[in-house]
C-alpha positions as a Markdown table, in Angstrom:
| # | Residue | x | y | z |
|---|---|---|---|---|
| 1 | Unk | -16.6 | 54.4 | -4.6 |
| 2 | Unk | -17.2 | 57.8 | -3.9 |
| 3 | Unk | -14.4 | 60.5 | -2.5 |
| 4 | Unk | -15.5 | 59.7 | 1.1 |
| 5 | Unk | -15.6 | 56.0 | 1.4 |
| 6 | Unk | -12.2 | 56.1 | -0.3 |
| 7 | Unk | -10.7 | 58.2 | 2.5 |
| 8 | Unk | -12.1 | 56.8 | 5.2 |
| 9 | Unk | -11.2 | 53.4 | 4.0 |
| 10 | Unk | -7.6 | 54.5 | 3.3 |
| 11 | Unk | -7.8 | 56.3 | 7.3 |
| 12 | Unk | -9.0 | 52.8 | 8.2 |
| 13 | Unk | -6.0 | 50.8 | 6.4 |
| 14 | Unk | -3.5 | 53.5 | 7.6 |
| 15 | Unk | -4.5 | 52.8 | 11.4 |
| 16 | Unk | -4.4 | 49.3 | 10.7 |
| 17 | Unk | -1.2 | 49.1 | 10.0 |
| 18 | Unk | 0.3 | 51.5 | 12.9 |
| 19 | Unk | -1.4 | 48.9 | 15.4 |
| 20 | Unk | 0.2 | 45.8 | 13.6 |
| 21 | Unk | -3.5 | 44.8 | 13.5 |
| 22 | Unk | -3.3 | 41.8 | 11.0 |
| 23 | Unk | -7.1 | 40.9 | 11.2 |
| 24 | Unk | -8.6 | 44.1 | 10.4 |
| 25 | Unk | -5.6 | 44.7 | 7.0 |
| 26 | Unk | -7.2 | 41.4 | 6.0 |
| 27 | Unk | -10.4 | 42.3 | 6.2 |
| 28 | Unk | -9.7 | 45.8 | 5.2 |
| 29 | Unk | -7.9 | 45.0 | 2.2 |
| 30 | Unk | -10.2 | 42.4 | 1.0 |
| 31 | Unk | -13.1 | 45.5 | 1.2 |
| 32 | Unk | -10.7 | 47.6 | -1.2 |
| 33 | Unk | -10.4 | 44.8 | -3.2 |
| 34 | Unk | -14.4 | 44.5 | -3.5 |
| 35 | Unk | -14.7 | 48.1 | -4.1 |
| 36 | Unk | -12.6 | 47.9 | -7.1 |
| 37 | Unk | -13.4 | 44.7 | -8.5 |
| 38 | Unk | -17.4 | 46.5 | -8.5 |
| 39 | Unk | -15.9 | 49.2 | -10.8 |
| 40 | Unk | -13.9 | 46.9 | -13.6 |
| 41 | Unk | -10.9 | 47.3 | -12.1 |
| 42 | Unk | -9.6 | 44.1 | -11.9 |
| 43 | Unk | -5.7 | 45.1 | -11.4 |
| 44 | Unk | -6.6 | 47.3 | -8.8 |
| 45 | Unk | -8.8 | 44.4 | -7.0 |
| 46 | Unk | -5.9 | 42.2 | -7.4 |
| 47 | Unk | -3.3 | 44.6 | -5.9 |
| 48 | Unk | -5.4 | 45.0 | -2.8 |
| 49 | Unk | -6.4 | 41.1 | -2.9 |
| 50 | Unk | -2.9 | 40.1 | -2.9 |
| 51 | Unk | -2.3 | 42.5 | 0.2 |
| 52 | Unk | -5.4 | 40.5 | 2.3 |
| 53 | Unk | -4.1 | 37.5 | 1.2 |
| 54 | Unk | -0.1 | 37.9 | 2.6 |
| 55 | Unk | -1.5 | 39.3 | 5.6 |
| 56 | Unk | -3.9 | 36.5 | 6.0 |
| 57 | Unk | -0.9 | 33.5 | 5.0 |
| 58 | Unk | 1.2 | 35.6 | 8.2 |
| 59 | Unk | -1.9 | 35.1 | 10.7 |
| 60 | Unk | -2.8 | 31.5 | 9.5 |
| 61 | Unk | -5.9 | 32.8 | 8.8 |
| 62 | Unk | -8.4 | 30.7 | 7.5 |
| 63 | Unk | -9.5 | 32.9 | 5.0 |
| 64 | Unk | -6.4 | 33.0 | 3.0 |
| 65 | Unk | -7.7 | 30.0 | 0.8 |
| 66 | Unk | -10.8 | 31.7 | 0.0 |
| 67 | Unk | -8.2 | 34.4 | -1.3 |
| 68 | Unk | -6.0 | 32.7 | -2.7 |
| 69 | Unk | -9.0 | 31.0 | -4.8 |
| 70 | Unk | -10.4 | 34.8 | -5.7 |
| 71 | Unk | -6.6 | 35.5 | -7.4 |
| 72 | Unk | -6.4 | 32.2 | -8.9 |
| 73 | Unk | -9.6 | 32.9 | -10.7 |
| 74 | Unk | -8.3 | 36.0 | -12.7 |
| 75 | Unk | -5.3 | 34.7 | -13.3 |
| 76 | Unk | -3.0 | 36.1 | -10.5 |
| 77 | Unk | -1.7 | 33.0 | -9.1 |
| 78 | Unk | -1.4 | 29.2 | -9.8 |
């Protein structure tokens, strides 16, 4: 990810969470989580997964079993 996606991702995720705007930290995260997954960083995928997926168990959000799935498969939960 290059130096400008990174920032405006992190200005994104930093807005998100001043509004209290569950949806777009799911969705947010989850796109951090892809970006770092693309570049072999599977810890750093995970951190950011694990974020998307509390956010999305607090909004009953049907995409927290999608999530939850995407952890279980490296390993990061049960």
């Amino acid at each position: 990810m290059i130096a400008s996606e990174l920032a405006a991702l992190e200005r994104e995720l930093l807005a998100a969470h001043e509004s209290g705007d569950g949806d777009a930290l799911v969705g947010l995260y989850a796109v951090a989580a892809d970006k770092a997954e693309a570049s072999d960083d599977i810890d750093s995928a995970a951190f950011f997964l694990t974020h998307a997926w509390i956010f999305a168990l607090e909004l009953g959000d049907e995409r927290a079993e999608a999530i939850r799935a995407r952890l279980a498969s490296w390993g990061r939960v049960d």
